[in-house]
C-alpha positions in Angstrom: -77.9 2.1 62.6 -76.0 -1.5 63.2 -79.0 -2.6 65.3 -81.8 -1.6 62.7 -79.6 -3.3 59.7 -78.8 -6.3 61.5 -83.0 -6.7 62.3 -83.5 -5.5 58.9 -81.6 -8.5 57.1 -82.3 -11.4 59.3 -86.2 -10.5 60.1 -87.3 -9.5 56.1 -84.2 -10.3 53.8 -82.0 -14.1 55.1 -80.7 -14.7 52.1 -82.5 -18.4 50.4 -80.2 -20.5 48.6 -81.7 -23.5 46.6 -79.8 -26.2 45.0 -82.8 -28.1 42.8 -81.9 -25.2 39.9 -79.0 -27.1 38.7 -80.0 -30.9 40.7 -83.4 -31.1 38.5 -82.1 -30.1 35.2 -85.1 -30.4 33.5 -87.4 -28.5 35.7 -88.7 -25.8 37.9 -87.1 -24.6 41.3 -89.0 -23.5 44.5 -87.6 -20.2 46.0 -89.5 -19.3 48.8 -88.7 -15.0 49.7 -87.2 -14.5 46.2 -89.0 -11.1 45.9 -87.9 -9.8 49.1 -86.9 -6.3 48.9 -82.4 -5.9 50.1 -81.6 -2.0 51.1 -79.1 -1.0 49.0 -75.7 -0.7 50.7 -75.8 -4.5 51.6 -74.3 -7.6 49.7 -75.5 -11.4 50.6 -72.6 -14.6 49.9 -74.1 -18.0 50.9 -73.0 -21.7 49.9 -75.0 -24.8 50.6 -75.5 -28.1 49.8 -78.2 -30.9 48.6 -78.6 -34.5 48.3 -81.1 -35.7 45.8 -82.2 -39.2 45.2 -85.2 -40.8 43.7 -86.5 -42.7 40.3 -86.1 -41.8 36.6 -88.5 -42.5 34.0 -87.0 -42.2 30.5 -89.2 -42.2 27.2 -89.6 -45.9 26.4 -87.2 -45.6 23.5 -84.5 -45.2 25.2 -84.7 -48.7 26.6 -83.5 -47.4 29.9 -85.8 -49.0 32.7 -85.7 -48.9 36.6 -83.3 -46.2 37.0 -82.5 -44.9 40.3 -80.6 -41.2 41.0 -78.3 -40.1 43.4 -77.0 -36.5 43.1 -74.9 -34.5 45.8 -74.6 -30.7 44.8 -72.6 -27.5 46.1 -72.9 -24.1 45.4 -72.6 -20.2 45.7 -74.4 -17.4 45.3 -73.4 -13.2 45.6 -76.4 -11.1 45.5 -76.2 -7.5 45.2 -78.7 -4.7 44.9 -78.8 -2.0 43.3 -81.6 1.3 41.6 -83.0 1.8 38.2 -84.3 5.2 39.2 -86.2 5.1 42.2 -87.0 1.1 42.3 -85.3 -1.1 43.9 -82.8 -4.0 41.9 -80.6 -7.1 42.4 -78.8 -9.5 40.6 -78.3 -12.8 41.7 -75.1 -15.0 40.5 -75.3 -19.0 41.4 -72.9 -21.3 40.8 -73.2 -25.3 41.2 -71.4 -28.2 41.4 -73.0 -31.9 41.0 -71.8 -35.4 41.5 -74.2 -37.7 40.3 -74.4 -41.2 40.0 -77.6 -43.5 37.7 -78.2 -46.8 38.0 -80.7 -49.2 36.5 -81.3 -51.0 32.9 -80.2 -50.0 29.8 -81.1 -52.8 26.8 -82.1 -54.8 30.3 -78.3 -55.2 30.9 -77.5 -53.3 34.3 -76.0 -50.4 33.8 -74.2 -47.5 36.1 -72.8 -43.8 35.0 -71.2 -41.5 36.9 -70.9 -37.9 36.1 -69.2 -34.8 38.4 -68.3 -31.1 37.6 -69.5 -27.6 37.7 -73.5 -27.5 36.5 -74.6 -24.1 34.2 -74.4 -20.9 36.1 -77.7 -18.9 36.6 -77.7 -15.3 36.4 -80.6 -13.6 37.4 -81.8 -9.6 37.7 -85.1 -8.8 39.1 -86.9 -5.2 40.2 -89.6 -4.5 42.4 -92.3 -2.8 40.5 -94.6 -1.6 42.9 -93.3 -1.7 47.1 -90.6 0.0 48.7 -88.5 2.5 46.5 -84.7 2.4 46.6 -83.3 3.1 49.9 -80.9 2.0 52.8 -81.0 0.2 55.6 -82.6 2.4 58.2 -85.4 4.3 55.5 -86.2 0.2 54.6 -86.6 -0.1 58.1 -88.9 2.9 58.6 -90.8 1.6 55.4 -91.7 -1.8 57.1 -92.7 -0.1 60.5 -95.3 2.0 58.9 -96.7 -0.2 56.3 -97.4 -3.8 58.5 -99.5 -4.9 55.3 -98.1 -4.3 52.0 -98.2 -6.1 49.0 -95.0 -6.3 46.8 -94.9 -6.7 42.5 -91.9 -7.7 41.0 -90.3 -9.3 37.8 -87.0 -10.9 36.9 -85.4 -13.2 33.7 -82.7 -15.2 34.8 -80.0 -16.5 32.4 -79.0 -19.9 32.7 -75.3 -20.3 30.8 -74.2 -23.7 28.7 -70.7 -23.7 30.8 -71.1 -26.7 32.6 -69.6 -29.9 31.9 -70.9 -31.4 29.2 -70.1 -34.4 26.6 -71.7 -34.5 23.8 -71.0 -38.6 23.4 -72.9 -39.1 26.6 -76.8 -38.9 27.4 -76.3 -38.3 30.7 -74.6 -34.8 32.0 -74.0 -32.3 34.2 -74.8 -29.3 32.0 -77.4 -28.8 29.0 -75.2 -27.4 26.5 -78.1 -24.2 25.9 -79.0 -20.9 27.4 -82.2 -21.3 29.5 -83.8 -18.1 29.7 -87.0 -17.3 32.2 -88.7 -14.2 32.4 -90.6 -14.5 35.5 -93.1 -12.2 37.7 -94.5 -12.5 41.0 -96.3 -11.0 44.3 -96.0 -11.0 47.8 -98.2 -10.0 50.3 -97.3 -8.9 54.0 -99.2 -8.9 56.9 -97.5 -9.0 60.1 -95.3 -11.8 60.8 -97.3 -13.6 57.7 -96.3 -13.4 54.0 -98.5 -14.7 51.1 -95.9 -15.3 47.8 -97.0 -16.3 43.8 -95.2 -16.6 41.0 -95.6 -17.7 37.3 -92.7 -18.4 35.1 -91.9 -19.6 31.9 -88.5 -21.5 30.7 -87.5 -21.0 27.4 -84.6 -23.5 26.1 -82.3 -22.5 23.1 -81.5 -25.4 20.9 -78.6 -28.1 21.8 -76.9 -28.3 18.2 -74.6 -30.9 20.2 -76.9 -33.3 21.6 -76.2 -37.1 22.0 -74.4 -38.7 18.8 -74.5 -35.9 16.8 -78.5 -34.7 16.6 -80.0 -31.6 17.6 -82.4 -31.1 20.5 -85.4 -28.7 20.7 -87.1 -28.1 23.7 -90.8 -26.4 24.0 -91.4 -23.7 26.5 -92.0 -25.0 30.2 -94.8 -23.2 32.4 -94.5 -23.3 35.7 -96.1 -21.4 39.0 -95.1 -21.5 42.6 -96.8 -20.1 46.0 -95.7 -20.1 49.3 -96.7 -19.3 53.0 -93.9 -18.1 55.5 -94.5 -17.5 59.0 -91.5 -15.4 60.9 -90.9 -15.1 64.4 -89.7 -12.3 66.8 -86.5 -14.3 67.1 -86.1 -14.0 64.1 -86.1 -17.7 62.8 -88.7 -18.6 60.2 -90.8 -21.4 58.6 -91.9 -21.8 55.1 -94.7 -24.3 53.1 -94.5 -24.4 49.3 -95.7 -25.8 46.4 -95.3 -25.5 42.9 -96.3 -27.3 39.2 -95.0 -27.2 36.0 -96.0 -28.4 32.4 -94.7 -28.4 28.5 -90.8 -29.4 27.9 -91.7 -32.1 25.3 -88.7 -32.5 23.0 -88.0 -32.4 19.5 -84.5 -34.3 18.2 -83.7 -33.9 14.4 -87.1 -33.0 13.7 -88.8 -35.8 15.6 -91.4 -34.9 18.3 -90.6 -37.1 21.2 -93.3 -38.0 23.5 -92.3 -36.9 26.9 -94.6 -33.9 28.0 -93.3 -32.9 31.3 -95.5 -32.2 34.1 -93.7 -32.1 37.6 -95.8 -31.0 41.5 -93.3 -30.1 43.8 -94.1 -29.3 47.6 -91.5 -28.3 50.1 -90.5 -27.3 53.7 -87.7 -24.9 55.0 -86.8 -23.6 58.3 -84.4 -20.5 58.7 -82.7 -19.5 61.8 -80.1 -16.9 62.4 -76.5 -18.1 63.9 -75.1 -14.6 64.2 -76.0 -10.8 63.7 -75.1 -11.1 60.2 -75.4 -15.2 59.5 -78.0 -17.7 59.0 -78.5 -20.9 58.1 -81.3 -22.9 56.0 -82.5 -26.3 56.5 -85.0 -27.8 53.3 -86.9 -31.0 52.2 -88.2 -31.0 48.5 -90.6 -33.6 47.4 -90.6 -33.4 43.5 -92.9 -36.2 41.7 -93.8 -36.2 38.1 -97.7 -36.7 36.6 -96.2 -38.2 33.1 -94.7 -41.0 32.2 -91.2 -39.1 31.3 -90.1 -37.6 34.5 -88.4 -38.1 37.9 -89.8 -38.9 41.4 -87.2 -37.6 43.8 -86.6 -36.3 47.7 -84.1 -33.6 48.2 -82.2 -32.6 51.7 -80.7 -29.3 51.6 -78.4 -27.3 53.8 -77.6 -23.8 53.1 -75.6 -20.9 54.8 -75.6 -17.0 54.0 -74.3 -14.4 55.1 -75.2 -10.3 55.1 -72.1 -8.2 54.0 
């Protein structure tokens, strides 16, 4: 049984922890092996860390020009699955923490602001809709032994809280001061030691009744798509190619349609490896580029570690 769950969770299920959630605030992540199923019985803990750097382009108005990011970000996650009848469940808590520094122009006088503190926390709960029922380890096990091509449906809305740091006399901060809500679905595909994943979501932002000197801040929906191709090993390492676009976001302040459409192409390369029976570690690059003339052009190095309970 110890020999089939330890095979189990580092050959289908290393736990993926992803720090652009909370370092790109305005954005879409990339989650390569989101949908992939966890036997219930088991419990995942990981932490990791990213360093993010790159431009910013703010809407003219602003008279912010030539800004440069730097961003270094923690966090944790506890996932846990569970049944809603005969499918298969999990929620997903994350919890970041950002240091971030700008510099550039602002009114063409040079300008630097730090900010530091916990981001929003993310909540999300997802079920597999059609693939492997609700089972343990070792029935999960049998599952994947007898079905070498399956295809996998799932769907999810993740809850992203306002309880990150946040001052309302600053432009720049850690958290957003809304609820971010995305209802999300997605497949993947399995064949062998190959796996074929797409996924189309859409971010919905609550209102910031708090924004910057006293206005309030709409936000329009943001849609956004990712895919990915992972190729495992009998070793049970793995490598991972992804890409992902989103578009909408333009704001509204006090009534007053801004003109900052977002549209963002992120690509992205990961490499898992196990360190123990029941450990792993992640190693990620993000390239994150904008196709308007509001948005961000930035590299991201991320570290993670997780570990199967």
């Amino acid at each position: 049984m110890e020999v089939l769950y330890n095979k189990l969770s580092f050959s289908k299920l290393i736990l993926i922890l992803f720090l652009v959630a909370f370092i790109n605030l305005n954005a879409q992540d990339i989650e390569p092996r989101r949908w992939a199923p966890m036997p219930l019985g088991t419990q995942a803990i990981g932490m990791g860390y990213g360093y993010t750097s790159g431009k910013i382009y703010f809407d003219p108005l602003l008279q912010a020009e030539n800004v440069t990011t730097d961003i270094h970000g923690i966090a944790t996650v506890y996932i846990q699955p569970f049944r809603i009848g005969n499918k298969l469940a999990r929620i997903d808590v994350l919890l970041p923490y950002a240091n971030a520094r700008w510099d550039g122009l602002l009114s063409s006088e040079p300008t630097t602001k730090t900010r530091s503190g916990f981001a929003d926390p993310r909540i999300r709960f997802s079920v597999n809709l059609i693939g492997p029922s609700a089972m343990g380890p070792k029935e999960m096990m049998e599952y994947m032994k007898e079905h070498p091509v399956n295809t996998l449906f799932g769907a999810s809305v993740a809850v992203t809280f306002p309880l990150g740091k946040y001052d309302e006399t600053k432009l720049l901060n850690i958290g957003q001061n809304r609820f971010v809500i995305r209802p999300q679905i997605g497949m993947v595909h399995n064949w062998g030691l190959w796996s074929y994943e797409l996924s189309g979501s859409l971010f919905i932002y609550t209102n910031n009744n708090k924004f910057y000197n006293d206005q309030v801040k709409k936000q329009d929906p943001v849609f956004a798509f990712q895919t990915h191709i992972i190729r495992r090993f009998n070793n049970r390492m793995w490598l991972s190619a992804s890409a992902g676009y989103g578009l909408g976001g333009r704001s509204i302040v006090n009534s007053q349609p801004n003109d900052d459409l977002r549209g963002d192409f992120l690509w992205s390369l990961s490499y898992g490896l196990p360190i123990t029976k029941t450990q792993a570690i992640k190693f990620v690059f993000l390239r994150s580029v904008t196709s308007k003339d509001v948005g961000a052009d930035t590299n991201t190095l991320g570290m993670s570690w997780s570990k199967i309970l």
